[in-house]
C-alpha positions as CSV (number, residue, x, y, z in Angstrom):
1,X,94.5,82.9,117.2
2,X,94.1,84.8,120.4
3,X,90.2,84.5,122.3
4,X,89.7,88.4,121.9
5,X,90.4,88.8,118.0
6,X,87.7,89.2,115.5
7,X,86.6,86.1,113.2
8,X,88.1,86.5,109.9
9,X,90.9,88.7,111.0
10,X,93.3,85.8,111.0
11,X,96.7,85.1,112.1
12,X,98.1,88.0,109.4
13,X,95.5,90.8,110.9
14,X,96.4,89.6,114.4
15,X,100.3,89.9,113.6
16,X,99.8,93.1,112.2
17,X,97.7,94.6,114.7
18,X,100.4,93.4,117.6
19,X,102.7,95.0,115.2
20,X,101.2,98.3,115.3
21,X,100.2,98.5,118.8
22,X,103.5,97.9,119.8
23,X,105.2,100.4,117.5
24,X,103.2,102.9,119.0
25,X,104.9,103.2,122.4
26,X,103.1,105.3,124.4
27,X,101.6,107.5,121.8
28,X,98.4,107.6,120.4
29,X,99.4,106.6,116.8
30,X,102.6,105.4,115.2
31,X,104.8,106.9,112.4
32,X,105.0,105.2,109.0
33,X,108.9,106.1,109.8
34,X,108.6,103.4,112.4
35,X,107.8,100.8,110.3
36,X,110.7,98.3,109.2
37,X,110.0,96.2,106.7
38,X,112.8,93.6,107.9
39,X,111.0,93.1,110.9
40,X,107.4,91.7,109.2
41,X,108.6,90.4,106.0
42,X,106.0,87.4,105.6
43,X,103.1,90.5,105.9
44,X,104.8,92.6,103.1
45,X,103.0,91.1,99.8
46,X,99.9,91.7,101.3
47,X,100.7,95.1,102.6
48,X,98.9,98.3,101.5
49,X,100.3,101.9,102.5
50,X,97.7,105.1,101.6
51,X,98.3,108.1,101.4
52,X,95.6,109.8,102.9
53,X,94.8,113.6,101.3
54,X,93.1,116.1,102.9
55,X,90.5,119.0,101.4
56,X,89.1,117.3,99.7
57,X,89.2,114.2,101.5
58,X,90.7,111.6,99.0
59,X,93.0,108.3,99.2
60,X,96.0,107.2,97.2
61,X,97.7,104.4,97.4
62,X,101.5,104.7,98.1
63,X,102.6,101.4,98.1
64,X,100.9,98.2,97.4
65,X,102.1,94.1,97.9
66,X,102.4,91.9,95.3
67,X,99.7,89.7,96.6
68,X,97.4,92.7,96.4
69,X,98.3,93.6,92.5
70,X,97.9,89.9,92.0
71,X,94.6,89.5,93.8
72,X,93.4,92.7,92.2
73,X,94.7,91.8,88.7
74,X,96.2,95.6,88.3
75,X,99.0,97.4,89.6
76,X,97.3,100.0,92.0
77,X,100.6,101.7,93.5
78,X,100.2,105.8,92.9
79,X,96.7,105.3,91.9
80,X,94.0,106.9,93.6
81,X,90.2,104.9,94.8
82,X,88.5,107.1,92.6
83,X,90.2,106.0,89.2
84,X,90.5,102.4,90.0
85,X,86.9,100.6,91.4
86,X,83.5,101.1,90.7
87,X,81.2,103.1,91.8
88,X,80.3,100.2,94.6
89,X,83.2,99.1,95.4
90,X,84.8,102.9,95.6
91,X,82.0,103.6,98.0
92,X,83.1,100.5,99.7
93,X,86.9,101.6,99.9
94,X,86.4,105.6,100.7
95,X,84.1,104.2,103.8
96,X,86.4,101.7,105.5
97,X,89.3,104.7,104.7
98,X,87.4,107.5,106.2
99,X,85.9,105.6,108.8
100,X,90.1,104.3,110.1
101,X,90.9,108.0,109.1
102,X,88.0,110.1,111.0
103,X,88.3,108.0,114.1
104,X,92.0,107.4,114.2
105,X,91.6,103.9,115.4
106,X,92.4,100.3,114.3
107,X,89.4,98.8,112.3
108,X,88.5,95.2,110.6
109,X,86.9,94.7,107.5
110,X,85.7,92.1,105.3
111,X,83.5,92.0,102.8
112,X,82.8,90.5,99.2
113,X,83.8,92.1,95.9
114,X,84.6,90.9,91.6
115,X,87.8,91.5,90.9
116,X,88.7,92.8,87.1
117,X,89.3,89.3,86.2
118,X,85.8,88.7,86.9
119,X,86.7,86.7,89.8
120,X,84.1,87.0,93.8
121,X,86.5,87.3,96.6
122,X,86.3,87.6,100.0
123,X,88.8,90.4,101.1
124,X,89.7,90.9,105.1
125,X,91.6,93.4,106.2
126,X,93.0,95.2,108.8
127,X,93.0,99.0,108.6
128,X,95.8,100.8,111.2
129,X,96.1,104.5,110.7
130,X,99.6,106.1,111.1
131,X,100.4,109.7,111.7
132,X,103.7,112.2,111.6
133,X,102.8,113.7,114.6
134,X,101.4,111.0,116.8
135,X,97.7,112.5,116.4
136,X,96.5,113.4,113.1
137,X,96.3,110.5,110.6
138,X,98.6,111.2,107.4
139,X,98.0,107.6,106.6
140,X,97.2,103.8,106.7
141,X,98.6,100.7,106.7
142,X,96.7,98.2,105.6
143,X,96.9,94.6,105.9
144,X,94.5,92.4,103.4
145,X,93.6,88.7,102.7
146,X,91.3,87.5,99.7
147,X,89.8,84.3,99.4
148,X,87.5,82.8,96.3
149,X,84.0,83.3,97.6
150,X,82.6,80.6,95.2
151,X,82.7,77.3,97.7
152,X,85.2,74.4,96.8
153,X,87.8,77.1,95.4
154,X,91.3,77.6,97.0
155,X,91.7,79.3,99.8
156,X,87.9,78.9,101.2
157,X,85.9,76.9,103.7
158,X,82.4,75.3,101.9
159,X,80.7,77.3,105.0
160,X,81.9,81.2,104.7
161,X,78.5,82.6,104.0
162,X,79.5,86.7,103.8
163,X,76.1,88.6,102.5
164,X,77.3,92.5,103.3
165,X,80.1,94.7,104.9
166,X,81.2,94.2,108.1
167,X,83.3,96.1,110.1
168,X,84.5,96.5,113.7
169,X,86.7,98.7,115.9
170,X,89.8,96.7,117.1
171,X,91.3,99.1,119.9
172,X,91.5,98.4,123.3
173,X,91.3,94.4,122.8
174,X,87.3,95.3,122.5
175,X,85.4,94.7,119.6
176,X,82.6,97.5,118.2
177,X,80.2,96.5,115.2
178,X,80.4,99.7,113.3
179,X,76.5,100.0,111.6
């Protein structure tokens, strides 16, 4: 992992934020025409694409990795936030989406959350906005990694203590808490 990445973003995030940056090539945001999934195949299960709707402001998601619909225990692909979480964890989801939509920037998240099968994970994810026009964001690609928060289960290190949200800005190699 490289010195100036976020803890928790991981080897995936850092992939797919390299991935991002350098599809944008000069411009301020990449296309979700530039994307090929040939070229990031081992990030693909754990891929998220969503749509992002405008007036009112709302999310849906496009398409979604098998790890995901695993993780998740439902199939979320055409779904929207509002029909799918609770009223927690939908809060939860519209904030990190509006947050990587509003500012147009890469961000990190990770936080805790049940699953439907009644299971406490750890998600992290990388949020990277995309646009049509190199400006406004039409949507985001998002990269995600769960792991049992109970300690001793698969996947988790007896340490990982995660008691609320956390988020940071990732553009620019600098790191901002987001309160």
């Amino acid at each position: 992992m490289s010195d100036d990445a976020p803890p928790g973003l991981g080897p995936r995030g850092e992939i797919a934020l390299a991935y991002w940056q350098g599809l944008r090539r000069g411009r301020h945001l990449p296309a979700r025409t530039d994307i090929d999934p040939a070229e990031i195949p081992k990030l693909l299960p754990g891929t998220i694409l969503v749509d992002v709707l405008r007036d009112p402001l709302d999310f849906r998601y496009r398409l979604v990795g098998t790890a995901i619909v695993e993780t998740y225990g439902e199939e979320l692909t055409g779904r929207f936030v509002d029909e799918l979480f609770t009223p927690a964890r939908r809060a939860l989801a519209m904030r990190h989406y509006a947050l990587a939509f509003g500012s147009a920037r890469p961000i990190a998240a990770r936080n805790r959350y049940t699953n439907v099968r009644g299971a406490e994970l750890i998600a992290s994810r990388i949020l990277l906005p995309l646009s049509e026009d190199g400006v406004n964001v039409s949507m985001l690609l998002i990269g995600q990694t769960c792991a049992y928060a109970v300690p001793g289960r698969e996947g988790l290190r007896r340490d990982t203590v995660l008691t609320e949200d956390q988020v940071e800005f990732l553009d620019a190699g600098a790191l901002t808490p987001v309160g």
